[in-house]
FILUMDO-482417 format. One record per residue (C-alpha): x, y, z. Coordinates in steps of 0.2 Angstrom, whole numbers, padded with zeros to 4 digits, always signed. Layout:
XYZ ...
This chain:
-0643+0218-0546 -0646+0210-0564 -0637+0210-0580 -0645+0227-0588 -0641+0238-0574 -0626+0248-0581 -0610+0253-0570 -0610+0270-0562 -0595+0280-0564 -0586+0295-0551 -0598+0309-0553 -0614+0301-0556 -0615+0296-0574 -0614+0281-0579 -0608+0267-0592 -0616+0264-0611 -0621+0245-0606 -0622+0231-0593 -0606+0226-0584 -0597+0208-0592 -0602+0195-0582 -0587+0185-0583 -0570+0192-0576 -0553+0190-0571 -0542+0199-0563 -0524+0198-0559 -0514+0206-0546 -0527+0205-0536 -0517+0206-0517 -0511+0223-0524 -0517+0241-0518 -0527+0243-0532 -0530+0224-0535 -0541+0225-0518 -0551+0238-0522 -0555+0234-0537 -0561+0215-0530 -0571+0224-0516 -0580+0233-0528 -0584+0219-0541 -0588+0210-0525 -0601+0220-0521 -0609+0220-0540 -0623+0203-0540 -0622+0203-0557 -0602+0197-0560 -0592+0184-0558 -0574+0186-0553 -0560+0175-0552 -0542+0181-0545 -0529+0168-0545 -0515+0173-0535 -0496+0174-0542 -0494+0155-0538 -0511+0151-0549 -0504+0163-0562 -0488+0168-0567 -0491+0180-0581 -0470+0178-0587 -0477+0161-0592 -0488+0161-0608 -0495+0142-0606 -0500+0145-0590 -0510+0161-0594 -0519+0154-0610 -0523+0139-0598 -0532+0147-0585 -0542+0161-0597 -0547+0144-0608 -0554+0136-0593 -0562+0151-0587 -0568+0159-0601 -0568+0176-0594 -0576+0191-0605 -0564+0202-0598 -0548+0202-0587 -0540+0215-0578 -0522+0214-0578 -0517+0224-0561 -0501+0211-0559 -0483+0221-0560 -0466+0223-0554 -0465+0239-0543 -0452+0241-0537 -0443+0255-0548 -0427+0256-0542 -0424+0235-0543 -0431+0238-0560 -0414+0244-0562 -0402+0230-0556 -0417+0215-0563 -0421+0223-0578 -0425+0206-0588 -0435+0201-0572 -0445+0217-0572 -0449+0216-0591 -0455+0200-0591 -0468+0202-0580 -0470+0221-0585 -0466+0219-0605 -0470+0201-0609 -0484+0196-0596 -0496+0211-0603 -0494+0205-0622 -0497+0186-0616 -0512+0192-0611 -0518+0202-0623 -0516+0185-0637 -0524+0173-0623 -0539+0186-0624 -0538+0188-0644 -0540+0168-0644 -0554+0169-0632 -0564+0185-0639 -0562+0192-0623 -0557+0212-0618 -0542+0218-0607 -0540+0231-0597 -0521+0235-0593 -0515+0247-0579 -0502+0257-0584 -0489+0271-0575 -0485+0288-0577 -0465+0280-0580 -0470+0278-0599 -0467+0297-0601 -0447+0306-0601 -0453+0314-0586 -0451+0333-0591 -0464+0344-0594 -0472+0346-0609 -0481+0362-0617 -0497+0358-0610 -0499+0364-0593 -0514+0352-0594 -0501+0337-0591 -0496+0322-0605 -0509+0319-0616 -0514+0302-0619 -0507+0302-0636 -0494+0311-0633 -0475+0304-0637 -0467+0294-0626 -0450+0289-0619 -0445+0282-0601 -0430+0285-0593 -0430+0270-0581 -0431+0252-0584 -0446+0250-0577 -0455+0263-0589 -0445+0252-0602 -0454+0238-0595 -0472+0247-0594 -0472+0256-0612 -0468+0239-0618 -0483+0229-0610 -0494+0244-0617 -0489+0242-0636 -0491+0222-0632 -0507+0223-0627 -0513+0237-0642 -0505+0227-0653 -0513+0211-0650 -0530+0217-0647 -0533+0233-0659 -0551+0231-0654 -0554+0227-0637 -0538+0233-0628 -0537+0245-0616 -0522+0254-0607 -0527+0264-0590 -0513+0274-0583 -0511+0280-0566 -0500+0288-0556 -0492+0293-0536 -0508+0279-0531 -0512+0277-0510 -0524+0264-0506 -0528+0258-0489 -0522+0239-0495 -0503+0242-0496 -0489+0254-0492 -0488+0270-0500 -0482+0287-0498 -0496+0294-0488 -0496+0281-0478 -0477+0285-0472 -0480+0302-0471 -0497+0298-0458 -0483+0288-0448 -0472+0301-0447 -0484+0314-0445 -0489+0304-0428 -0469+0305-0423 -0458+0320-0417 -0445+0331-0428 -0443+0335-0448 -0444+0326-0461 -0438+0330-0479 -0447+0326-0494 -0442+0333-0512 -0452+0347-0520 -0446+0347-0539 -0454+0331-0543 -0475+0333-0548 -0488+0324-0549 -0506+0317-0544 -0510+0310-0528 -0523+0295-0533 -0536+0285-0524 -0533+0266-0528 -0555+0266-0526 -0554+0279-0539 -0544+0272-0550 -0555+0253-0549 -0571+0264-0550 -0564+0269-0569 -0558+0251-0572 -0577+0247-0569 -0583+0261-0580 -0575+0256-0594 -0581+0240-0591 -0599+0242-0596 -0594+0253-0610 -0592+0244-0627 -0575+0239-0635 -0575+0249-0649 -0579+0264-0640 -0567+0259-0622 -0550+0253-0634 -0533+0264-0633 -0527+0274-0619 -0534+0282-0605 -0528+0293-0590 -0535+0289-0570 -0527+0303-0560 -0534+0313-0549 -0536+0333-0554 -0523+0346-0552 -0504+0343-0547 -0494+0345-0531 -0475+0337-0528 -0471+0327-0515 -0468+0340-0502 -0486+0348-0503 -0493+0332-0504 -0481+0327-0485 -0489+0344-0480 -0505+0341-0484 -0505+0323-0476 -0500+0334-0460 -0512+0346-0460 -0524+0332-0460 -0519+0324-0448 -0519+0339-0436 -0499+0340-0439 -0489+0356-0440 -0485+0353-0458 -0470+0365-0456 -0461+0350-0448 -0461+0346-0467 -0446+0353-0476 -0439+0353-0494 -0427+0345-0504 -0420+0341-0522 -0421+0322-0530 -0402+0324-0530 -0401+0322-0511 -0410+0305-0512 -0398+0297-0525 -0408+0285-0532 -0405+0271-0546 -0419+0275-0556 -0422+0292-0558 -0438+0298-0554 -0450+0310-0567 -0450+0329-0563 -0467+0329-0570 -0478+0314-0569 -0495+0324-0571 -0508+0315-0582 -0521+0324-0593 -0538+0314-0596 -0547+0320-0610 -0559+0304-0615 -0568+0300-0598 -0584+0312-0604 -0581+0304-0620 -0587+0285-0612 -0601+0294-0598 -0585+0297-0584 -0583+0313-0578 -0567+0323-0574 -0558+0314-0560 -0559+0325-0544 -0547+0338-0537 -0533+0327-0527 -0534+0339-0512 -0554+0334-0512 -0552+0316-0513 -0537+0314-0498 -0549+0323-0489 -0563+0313-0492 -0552+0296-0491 -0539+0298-0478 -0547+0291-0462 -0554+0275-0475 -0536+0273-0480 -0528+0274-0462 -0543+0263-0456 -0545+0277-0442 -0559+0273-0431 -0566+0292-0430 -0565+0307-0441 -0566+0324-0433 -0571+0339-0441 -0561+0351-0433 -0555+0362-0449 -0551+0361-0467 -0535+0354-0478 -0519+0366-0474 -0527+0373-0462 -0517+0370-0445 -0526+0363-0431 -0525+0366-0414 -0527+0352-0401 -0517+0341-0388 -0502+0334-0389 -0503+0316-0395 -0490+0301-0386 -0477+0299-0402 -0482+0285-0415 -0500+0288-0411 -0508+0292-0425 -0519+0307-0424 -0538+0309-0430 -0542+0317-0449 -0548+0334-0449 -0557+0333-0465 -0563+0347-0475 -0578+0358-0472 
């Protein structure tokens, strides 16, 4: 492909302009780090460097301006950050460095080079209880984390908008699955594929979210211009479910009895970092840049679950919550996807 073919988005429209052809990308060995490669992989017209964590430290602002001045990127992706919510709590000055400070190193190493950056984001920026809008947090509405790792998160954002008013850009995401990397649909496939209950909570919500999806928007935004791509936007998928519907629709799938999955409250889990009741996203500027409206999350596990498993065969056998009869399975084998339609 050359330089003037513009990058397709979810839903068939497609970018204002041509894709940089310079990148960088950090965070690469992550869930959504992979995808994102795999699909700037497949693009002729880019050039991508990664550096892993031992290449790049993002805590440490020589090290970034050095590598961004010897490979003068024209836009970096900044995937990198410290997951894991509930150490957040007990490593909070570990956690915002890499979450807080890495972001706005960043962010000036670009302003110095005149190059873009886009910054994934989380759901944890927000207080976590739900706000007027049924539609979900706006992308301008007001924040306020409750954990240290929103702390960490909210701080990177207002780093990166600061120091690049013009060509910064925050993504946020949320509840993301991805076939490179654990995530909660992957647990619940495994224990789908074992015997007896399992209790998952059903008064926290939110949107289950392709990790492919989410990298198909950071290339979107991409070949759309700076001025028209800064500020915040939302990648989750459409409509909301908690955590047990999702475990129940991960059964169903999976030609599981999803009344295996039973209920519980947040309090039972006990927790350090308290998790938001209400993490659902609304994404209002996608049809603003040529994206249209991320799909329904019920449509997209169907469509990505055996992907994301790395099943070898998909049967179509029913549709999602629909419960499926066939054989019994030997337990800890996983079953096969009875995908929609």
């Amino acid at each position: 492909m050359n330089g003037t073919t513009p990058a397709a988005g979810p839903g068939g429209r497609r970018a204002a302009g041509p894709l940089p052809h310079r990148w960088l990308v950090t965070g690469g060995s992550g869930m959504l780090g992979h995808d994102l490669l795999a699909l700037l992989a497949a693009r002729d017209e880019v050039e991508v460097v990664a550096p892993r964590r031992d290449e790049l430290d993002i805590t440490d602002p020589r090290a970034v301006r050095e590598q961004i001045g010897a490979h003068r990127p024209q836009i970096v992706v900044n995937c990198a950050a410290w997951t894991a919510v509930d150490d957040a709590e007990e490593h909070e000055a570990e956690a915002y460095a890499v979450n807080g400070e890495g972001p706005r190193h960043l962010a000036r190493a670009c302003a110095a080079a005149g190059a873009r950056l886009l910054h994934v984001s989380t759901d944890y920026v927000f207080s976590g209880r739900r706000p007027p809008s049924a539609a979900g947090y706006a992308e301008d509405a007001g924040t306020g984390p409750g954990t240290a790792y929103g702390r960490g998160k909210l701080a990177g954002e207002r780093g990166v908008l600061e120091e690049l008013p013009a060509a910064g850009t925050v993504v946020r995401t949320a509840w993301l699955y991805g076939r490179h990397g654990r995530s909660f649909v992957r647990t619940m496939a495994e224990r789908a594929a074992s015997p007896g209950e399992v209790r998952i909570v059903d008064d926290q919500h939110g949107q289950p979210t392709w990790t492919k999806e989410v990298a198909a928007r950071l290339v979107l935004l991409a070949g759309v211009p700076a001025d028209r791509a800064r500020g915040v936007f939302h990648a989750t998928a459409a409509g909301h479910t908690s955590w047990y519907g999702l475990a129940r629709a991960v059964f169903s799938l999976l030609d599981a009895d999803p009344e295996r999955v039973r209920p519980t409250d947040s309090a039972a889990l006990d927790r350090p970092a308290r998790r938001p009741a209400w993490s659902v996203l609304a994404d209002h500027r996608w049809p603003h840049v040529g994206g249209a409206p991320m799909r329904p999350w019920r449509d997209v596990l169907s469509d990505s679950l055996a992907e994301v498993l790395d099943l070898a065969s998909v049967e179509h056998r029913g549709s999602l919550g629909a419960d499926a009869e066939g054989p019994p399975r030997p337990p800890g084998q996983l079953p096969r996807v009875v995908p929609r339609g």
